[in-house]
Every structure is written in C-alpha cells, then in structure tokens.
C-alpha positions, 0 to 999 in steps of 0.5 A, a space after each residue: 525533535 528536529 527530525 520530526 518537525 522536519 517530518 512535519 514540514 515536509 509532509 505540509 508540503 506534500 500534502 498541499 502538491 496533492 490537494 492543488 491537483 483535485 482530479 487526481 485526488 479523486 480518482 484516487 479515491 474512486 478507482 478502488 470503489 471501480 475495482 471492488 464493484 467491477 472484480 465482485 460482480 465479475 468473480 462472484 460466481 467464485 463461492 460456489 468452487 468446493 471448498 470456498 468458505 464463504 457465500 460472500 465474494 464481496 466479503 471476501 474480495 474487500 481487504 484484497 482490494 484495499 491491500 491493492 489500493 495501498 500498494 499501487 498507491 505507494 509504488 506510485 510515490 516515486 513519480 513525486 520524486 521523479 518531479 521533484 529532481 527533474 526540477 532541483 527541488 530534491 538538490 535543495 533539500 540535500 544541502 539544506 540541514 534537513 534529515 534524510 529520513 525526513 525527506 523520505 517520511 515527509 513523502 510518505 505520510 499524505 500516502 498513509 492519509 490516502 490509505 486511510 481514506 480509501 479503506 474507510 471508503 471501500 469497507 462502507 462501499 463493500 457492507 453497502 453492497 452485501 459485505 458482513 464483517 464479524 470482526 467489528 470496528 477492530 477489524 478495521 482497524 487492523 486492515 488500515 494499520 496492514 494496509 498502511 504499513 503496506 504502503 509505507 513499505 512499497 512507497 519508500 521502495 518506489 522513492 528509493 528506485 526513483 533516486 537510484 532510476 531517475 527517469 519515469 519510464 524505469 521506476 514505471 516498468 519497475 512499479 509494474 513489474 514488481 507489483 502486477 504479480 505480487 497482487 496476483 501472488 496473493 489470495 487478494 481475488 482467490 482463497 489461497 488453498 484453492 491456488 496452485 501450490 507453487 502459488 501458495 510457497 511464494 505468497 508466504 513471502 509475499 508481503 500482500 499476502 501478508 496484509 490480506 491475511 491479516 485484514 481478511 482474518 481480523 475483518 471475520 474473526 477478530 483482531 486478536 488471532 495469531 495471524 494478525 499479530 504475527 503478519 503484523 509484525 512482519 509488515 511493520 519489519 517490512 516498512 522498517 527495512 524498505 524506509 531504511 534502504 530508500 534513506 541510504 539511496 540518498 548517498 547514492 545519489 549524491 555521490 553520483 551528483 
C-alpha cells in the first residue's frame, strides 16, 4: 500500500509539471494528427503495390502512427529526469522513505494518460477521413492497451538512460538512435511481407512491430486473434523487464553520487 500511494503522489506531481506547460500539452496532441494526415496523404498511392491487402492507407497507416506516438513520447520521458537532477529534486526523493519503483511508476503514468488521449484522437481523425476499423470499440481497446505497454516499456528505458547519462545531449542521441530506426523496422508505414527480408527477421524482435501487429490486427479482425493475445503478452514482459532495470539505475546512480 505505501508503494502505491507513493505512485499516487508522484504521479499528482507529474501530472501538475505537465499541465503548468499548455504549449507543450498541445503539441503533443496535435503532432500525431500532423503525422496521420502528412504520411497518409503522402503514401497513399502505397495500396496500389500487388500484394497490398487493403484499398485504405489510412486504415492501415493508424496504429503505426499511434505505436510511433507512444514510443516518442515515452522516450522522451527521461528529459524530466534530466530536470529534475539538474535541480536536487531527484536527490531529495532517494533520501526520502520513498519506494524506487514509485519514482519510476510515478513518471510514467501521466505518459500512459498522454497515450490514451492521443490514440482516441488519432482513431476518431483516422475514421473521419476515410478510416474503417471492423474490429469495433475492443479493437481500440487493444491498440491502447499495446500502445500503453509500448510506452511504459521505452518510458522507463529513457528514464533509466537519464539516470545512468545525465546530460541531455546523450539520452537525446540515445532516444534518436534507438527509436528512428525501430519505427522504420516496422510495418508502422509498409506491410511487412512487402519489406525486405532482412527487414522482416529483425521486426520479429521488434517491440513496435509487436504493437502494430497486435493494434492493426484487433483494429480489422478482432481482439481475440492469436497475434493479439500472444504480441500482448510479450509487450507487457517487455514493460516489466524495461521498469525493473530503470529501477536497479538508481543504485547506479547513488553509488556514483
């Protein structure tokens, strides 16, 4: 119970930092409608390649779009982190009876919260323009869920590498490093059996790859395909191992403070 009213508390706190900064807040929400009407109407053409399985880009185009969303949102988390140990705020906590994991947890949820509201944004943009989705309410549902997990896993990689880094520059480098090519070793912009092969071997191991899988496929056939369920569990290992070793970061930091 401690260590969630500590999660509690701290995620109050993150959520006011983020609402005291409206610009932000908003482009936030408004870049990943920029990208779903900029890369659809730029790719549209895309279908008509042989061997395309749908006449919509936009249908298809949509939960790449939001799994983007969700990773650059999370892997910009660790700019917080940054802040806060530039300004003692993050010393504070570590001699403080606060849990670690709260700390971490504590930082990640208002990403969660973003997630969600960006996904609902972009799935009601997506069927305004042209999007059909057979897969219903539970195939929203599922793109969130992935998304979310998604986000929680990079979020806490980016805190970790802050904690670790300690200077903006290196965990920007790092972020752009890890997760420019992770989005384009995916099927977020082409169908994967249209990629290279080489292309296709690494997005089995991609965890983008395995959030747009799983949304694509819940969004147009349903929630209860083996793809969803089994991408789904591996997103949620994913987010479990990623928060365990930004937690155990802490101790590197304090032994090196």
């Amino acid at each position: 119970m401690t260590a969630l009213r500590h999660t509690y508390y701290l995620t109050i706190r993150q959520m006011r930092n983020f609402l005291r900064q409206p610009w932000y807040v908003a482009l936030t929400l408004a870049q990943p409608i920029i990208w779903l009407l900029l890369f659809g109407a730029l790719f549209k053409k895309i279908v008509e390649i042989p061997g395309f399985t749908t006449n919509s880009y936009i249908t298809f185009l949509t939960p790449g779009v939001v799994v983007m969303s969700a990773m650059f949102s999370g892997g910009w988390s660790g700019m917080g982190v940054i802040d806060d140990l530039d300004r003692g705020v993050m010393d504070r906590f570590l001699v403080a009876p606060t849990k670690r994991g709260a700390v971490m947890l504590g930082r990640i949820t208002p990403q969660v919260a973003t997630t969600i509201i960006q996904t609902i944004i972009i799935v009601a943009l997506a069927l305004a323009v042209g999007g059909h989705f057979h897969g219903g309410p539970g195939g929203v549902v599922v793109l969130i869920v992935v998304s979310a997990l998604l986000s929680v896993g990079f979020g806490s990689l980016s805190n970790g590498l802050a904690l670790l880094l300690r200077k903006e520059e290196s965990v920007i480098a790092a972020v752009n490093f890890v997760l420019l090519p992770l989005t384009f070793l995916s099927s977020a912009f082409l169908q994967q059996n249209l990629a290279p092969q080489w292309i296709q071997d690494v997005a089995r191991y991609n965890p983008a790859n395995w959030a747009i899988q799983a949304g694509r496929t819940a969004l147009t056939s349903g929630a209860s395909s083996s793809t969803v369920i089994w991408h789904t569990l591996y997103l949620l290992a994913f987010a479990v191992v990623c928060t365990w070793l930004a937690t155990r970061a802490f101790r590197s930091y304090q032994r090196s403070v």
